[in-house]
C-alpha positions in Angstrom: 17.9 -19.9 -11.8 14.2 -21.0 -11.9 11.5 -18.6 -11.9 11.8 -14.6 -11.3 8.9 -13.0 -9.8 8.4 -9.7 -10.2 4.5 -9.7 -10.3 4.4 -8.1 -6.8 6.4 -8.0 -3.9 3.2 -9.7 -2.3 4.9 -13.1 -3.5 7.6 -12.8 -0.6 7.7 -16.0 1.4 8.8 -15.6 5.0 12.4 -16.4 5.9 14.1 -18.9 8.0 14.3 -16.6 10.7 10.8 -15.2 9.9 9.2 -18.5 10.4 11.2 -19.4 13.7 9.4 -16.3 15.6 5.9 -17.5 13.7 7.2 -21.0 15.3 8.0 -20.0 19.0 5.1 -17.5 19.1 3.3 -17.5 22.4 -0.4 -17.1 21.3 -4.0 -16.3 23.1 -7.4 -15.9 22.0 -7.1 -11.8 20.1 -11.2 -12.3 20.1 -11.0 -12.1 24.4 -7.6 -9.2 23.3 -5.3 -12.6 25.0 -2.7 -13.3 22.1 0.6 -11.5 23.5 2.0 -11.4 20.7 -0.4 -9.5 18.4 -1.1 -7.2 21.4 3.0 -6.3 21.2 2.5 -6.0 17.3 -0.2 -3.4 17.9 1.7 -1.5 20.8 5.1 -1.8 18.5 3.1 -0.7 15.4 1.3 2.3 17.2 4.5 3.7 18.9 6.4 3.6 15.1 3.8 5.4 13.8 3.5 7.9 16.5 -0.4 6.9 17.6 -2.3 5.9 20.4 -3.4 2.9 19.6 -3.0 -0.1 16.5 -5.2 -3.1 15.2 -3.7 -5.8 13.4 -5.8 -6.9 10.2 -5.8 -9.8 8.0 -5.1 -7.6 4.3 -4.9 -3.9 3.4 -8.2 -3.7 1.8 -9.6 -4.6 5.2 -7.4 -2.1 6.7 -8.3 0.3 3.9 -11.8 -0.7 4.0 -12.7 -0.4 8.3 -10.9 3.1 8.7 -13.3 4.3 5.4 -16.3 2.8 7.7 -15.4 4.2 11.2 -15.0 7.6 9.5 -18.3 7.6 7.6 -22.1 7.3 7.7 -23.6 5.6 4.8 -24.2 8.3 2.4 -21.3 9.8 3.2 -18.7 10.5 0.1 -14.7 10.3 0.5 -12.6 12.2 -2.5 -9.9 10.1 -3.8 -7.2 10.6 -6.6 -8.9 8.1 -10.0 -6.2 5.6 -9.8 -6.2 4.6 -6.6 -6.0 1.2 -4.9 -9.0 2.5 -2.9 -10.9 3.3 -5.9 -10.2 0.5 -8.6 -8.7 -2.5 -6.3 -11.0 -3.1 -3.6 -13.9 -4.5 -5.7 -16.3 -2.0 -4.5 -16.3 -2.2 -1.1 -16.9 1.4 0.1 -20.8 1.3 -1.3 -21.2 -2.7 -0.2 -19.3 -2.5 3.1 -20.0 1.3 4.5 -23.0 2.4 2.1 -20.5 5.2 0.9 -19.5 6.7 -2.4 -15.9 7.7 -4.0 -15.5 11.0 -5.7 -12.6 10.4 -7.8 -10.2 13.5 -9.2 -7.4 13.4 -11.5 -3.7 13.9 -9.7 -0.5 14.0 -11.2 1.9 10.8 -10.5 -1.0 9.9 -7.8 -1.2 13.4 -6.0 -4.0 15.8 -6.1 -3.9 19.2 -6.3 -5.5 21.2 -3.4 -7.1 23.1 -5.5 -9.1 20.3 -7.0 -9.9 18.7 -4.1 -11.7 22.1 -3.1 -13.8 22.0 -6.4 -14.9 18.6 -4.9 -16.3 19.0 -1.7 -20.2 18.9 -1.7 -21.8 21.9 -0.4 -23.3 21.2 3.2 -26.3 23.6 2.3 -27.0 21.1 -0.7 -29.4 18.4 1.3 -30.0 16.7 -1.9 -26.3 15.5 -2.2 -23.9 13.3 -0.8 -22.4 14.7 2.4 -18.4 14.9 1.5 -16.6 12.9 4.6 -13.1 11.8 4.1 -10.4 13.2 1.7 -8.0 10.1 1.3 -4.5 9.7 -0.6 -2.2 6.5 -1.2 1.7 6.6 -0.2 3.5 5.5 -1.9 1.3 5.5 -5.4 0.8 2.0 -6.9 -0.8 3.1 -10.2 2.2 6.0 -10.3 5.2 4.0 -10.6 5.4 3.5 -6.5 5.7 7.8 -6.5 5.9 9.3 -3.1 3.5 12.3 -1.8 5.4 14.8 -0.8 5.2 16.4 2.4 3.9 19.9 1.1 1.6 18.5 -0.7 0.1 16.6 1.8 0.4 19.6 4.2 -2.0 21.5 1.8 -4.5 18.7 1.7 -4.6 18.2 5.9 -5.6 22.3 5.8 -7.9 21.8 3.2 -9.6 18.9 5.6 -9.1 20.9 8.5 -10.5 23.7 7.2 -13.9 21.8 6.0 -14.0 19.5 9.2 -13.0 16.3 7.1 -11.6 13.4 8.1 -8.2 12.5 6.3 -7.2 9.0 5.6 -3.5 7.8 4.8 -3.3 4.3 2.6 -0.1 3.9 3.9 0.6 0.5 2.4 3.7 0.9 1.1 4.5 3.6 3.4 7.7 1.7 4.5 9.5 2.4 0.9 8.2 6.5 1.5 10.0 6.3 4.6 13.1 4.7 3.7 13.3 6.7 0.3 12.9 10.2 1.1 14.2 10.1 4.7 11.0 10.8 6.4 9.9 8.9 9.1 6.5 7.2 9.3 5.3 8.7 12.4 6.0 12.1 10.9 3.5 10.7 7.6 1.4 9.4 9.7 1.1 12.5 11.9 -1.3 14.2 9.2 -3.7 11.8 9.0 -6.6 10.5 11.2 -6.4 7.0 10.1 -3.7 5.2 8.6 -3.5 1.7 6.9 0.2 -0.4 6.2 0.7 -3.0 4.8 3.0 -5.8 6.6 2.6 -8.5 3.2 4.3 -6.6 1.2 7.8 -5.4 1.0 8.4 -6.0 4.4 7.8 -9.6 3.6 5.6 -11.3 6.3 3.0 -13.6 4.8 -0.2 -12.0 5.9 -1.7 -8.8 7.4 -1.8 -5.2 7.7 -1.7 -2.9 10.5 -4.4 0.4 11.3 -3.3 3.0 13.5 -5.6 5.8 15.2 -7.0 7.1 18.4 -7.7 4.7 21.0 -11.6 5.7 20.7 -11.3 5.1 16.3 -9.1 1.7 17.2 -11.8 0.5 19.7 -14.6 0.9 17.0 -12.6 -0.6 14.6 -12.2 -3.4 16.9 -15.7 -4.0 16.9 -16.3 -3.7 13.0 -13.1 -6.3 12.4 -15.0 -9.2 14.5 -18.4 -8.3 12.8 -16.7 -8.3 9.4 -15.0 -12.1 10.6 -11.8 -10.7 11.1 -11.3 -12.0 14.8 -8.5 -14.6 14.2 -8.2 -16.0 17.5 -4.9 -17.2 18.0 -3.3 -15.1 15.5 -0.2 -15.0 17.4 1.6 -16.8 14.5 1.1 -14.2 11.9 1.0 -11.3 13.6 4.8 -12.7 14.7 5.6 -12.1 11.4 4.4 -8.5 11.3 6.6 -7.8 14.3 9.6 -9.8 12.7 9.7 -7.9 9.7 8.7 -4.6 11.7 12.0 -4.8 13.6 14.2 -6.4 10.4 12.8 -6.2 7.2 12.6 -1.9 6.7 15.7 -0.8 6.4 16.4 -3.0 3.9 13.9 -2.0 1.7 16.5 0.8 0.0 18.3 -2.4 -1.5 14.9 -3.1 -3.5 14.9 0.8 -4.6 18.7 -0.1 -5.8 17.4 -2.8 -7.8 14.2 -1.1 -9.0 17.2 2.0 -10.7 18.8 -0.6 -12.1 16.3 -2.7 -14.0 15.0 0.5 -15.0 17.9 2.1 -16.5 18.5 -1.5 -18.1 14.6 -1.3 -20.1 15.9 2.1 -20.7 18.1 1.1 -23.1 16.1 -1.5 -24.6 14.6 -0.3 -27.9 10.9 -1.3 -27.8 10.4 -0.6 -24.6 9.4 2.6 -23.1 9.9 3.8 -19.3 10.2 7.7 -17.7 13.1 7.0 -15.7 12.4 10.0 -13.2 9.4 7.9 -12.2 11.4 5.0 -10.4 11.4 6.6 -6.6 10.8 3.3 -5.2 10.2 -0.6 -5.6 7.6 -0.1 -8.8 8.2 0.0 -12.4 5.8 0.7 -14.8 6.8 0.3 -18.5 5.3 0.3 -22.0 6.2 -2.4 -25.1 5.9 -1.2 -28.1 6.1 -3.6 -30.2 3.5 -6.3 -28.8 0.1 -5.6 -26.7 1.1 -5.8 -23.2 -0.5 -9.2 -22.8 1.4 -10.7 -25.1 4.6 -9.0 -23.7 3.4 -10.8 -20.4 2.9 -14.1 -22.2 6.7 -14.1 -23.7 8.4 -12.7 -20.7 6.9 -16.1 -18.8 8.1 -18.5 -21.1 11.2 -17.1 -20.3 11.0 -17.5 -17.0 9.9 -13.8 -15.8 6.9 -13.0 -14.5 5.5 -9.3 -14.9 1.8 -7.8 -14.1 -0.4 -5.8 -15.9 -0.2 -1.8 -14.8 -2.4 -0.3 -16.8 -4.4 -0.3 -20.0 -0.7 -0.4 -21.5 1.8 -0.9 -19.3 3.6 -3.2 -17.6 4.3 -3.5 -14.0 7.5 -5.1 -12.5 8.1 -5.0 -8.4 11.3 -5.3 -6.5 11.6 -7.3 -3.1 13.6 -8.8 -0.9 13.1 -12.8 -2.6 14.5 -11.3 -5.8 18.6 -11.4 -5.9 20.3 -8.1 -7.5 21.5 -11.4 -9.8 18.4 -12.1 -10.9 17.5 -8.7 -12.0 20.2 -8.8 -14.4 18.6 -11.9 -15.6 15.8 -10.4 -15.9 16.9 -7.1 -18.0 18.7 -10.0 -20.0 15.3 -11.4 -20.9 13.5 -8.3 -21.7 16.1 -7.4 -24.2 16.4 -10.4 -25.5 12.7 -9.8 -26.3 12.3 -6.5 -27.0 15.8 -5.5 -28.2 
């Protein structure tokens, strides 16, 4: 059956009928606000997720990355949970971008208490530190097995902001899978936050891009920051095509990678040199621990076998569901693991 990668569900390749609407797109100059088609990708993506206005974006870090910097001055900090994406994946782009620091706290499965987000907030009468700015949060949690933040939680941590006049930033890249897992709609996520960033590239399988969402005023100056950054893309008709493709198609579908996530799971359950928590798999993101071998080594033998895996941590593997991987081909690839590990 050739190669099955489950590095990331970034690897998705657009399908036939993805790459007929990149085809037929009608395109203009985005730079002059022309392209019709990224202009209906912004309107479609601001309506989903219940905001006033959208930007399309070439990645989620930039996403991540221009909602930090229209929500700070440099100086400024913004509290994050320690393993975010925001924190260890975006190769320090807060302090080089927006001249801002991360205060990172411990969470549990990705989610911080609100307690401990309290203990983090600078004092304003303390001139001498950093002025605390933005509270952020990831959902769903790449570092935490793809986990979910629930809706109480993040409740809590919008009072928290409201109550000290912060900002309150979702990293809603995989916010599709939260959606289509628990039952909650993405405008209702999205309705806590100030500024959210989703990922298109990912589960929902278009090629390239990410979408931020926000007031029209927060959208306008992030307009401004994209082109000085070099994200004006000019006739970017053609991928942001995609992004409205798999907008309209591709979410739903996402419960069928959750289906196949519970099953390959279960399957390196029963493997005996393998360790996984199986209460953990909420969504398209395993995490899982040899025990045998280092983890690199584990990555080494599971490619000559055809399967390709990602580091997760220190120790762990990582193994990501998507829509280019056949429920077939994850049995082939519990077959491989066992024959392995077992």
């Amino acid at each position: 059956m050739g190669i099955i990668n489950l590095r990331s569900d970034t690897v998705t390749k657009p399908s036939e009928e993805m790459r007929k609407a990149m085809y037929s797109a009608e395109v203009g100059d985005d730079v002059y606000r022309e392209d019709p088609t990224v202009n209906e990708l912004q309107e479609y993506a601001a309506n989903l997720l219940g905001k006033e206005a959208a930007l399309f974006v070439t990645s989620g870090v930039m996403g991540n990355q221009l909602c930090l910097k229209v929500l700070t001055q440099p100086a400024d900090e913004v509290i994050c949970e320690k393993s975010s994406h925001i924190f260890n994946y975006e190769s320090g782009s807060p302090a080089a971008l927006s001249g801002i620091q991360l205060f990172p706290i411990d969470g549990i499965n990705g989610e911080m208490s609100d307690t401990d987000v309290i203990a983090a907030i600078r004092p304003t009468a303390a001139y001498y530190m950093p002025r605390t700015k933005v509270i952020t949060i990831e959902n769903t949690h790449n570092r935490a097995s793809g986990a979910i933040q629930s809706i109480e939680q993040i409740e809590k941590l919008k009072k928290v902001a409201d109550d000290h006049k912060l900002k309150f930033h979702l990293d809603g890249a995989r916010i599709w899978n939260a959606s289509v897992a628990s039952g909650i709609s993405v405008s209702k996520y999205a309705s806590y936050f100030d500024t959210v960033s989703c990922c298109l590239s990912k589960g929902l399988g278009a090629p390239v891009g990410s979408i931020i969402a926000s007031d029209k005023a927060t959208i306008e100056h992030a307009f401004r920051i994209r082109k000085s950054w070099g994200g004006g893309m000019r006739q970017a008709g053609v991928l942001a095509a995609a992004g409205l493709y798999a907008l309209k198609n591709n979410i739903d579908r996402l419960s069928e990678d959750h289906e196949k996530a519970k099953h390959l799971a279960e399957k390196i359950n029963s493997i005996k040199n393998l360790k996984i928590n199986l209460s953990s798999v909420k969504t398209n993101i395993l995490l899982f621990e040899p025990l045998n071998i280092s983890v690199e080594e584990a990555i080494k033998k599971s490619k000559e076998k055809g399967l390709l895996l990602s580091l997760g941590t220190a120790t762990s593997l990582r193994a990501l569901t998507h829509l280019d991987v056949s429920f077939e081909e994850i049995l082939l690839a519990g077959n491989i693991l066992e024959e392995i590990f077992g």
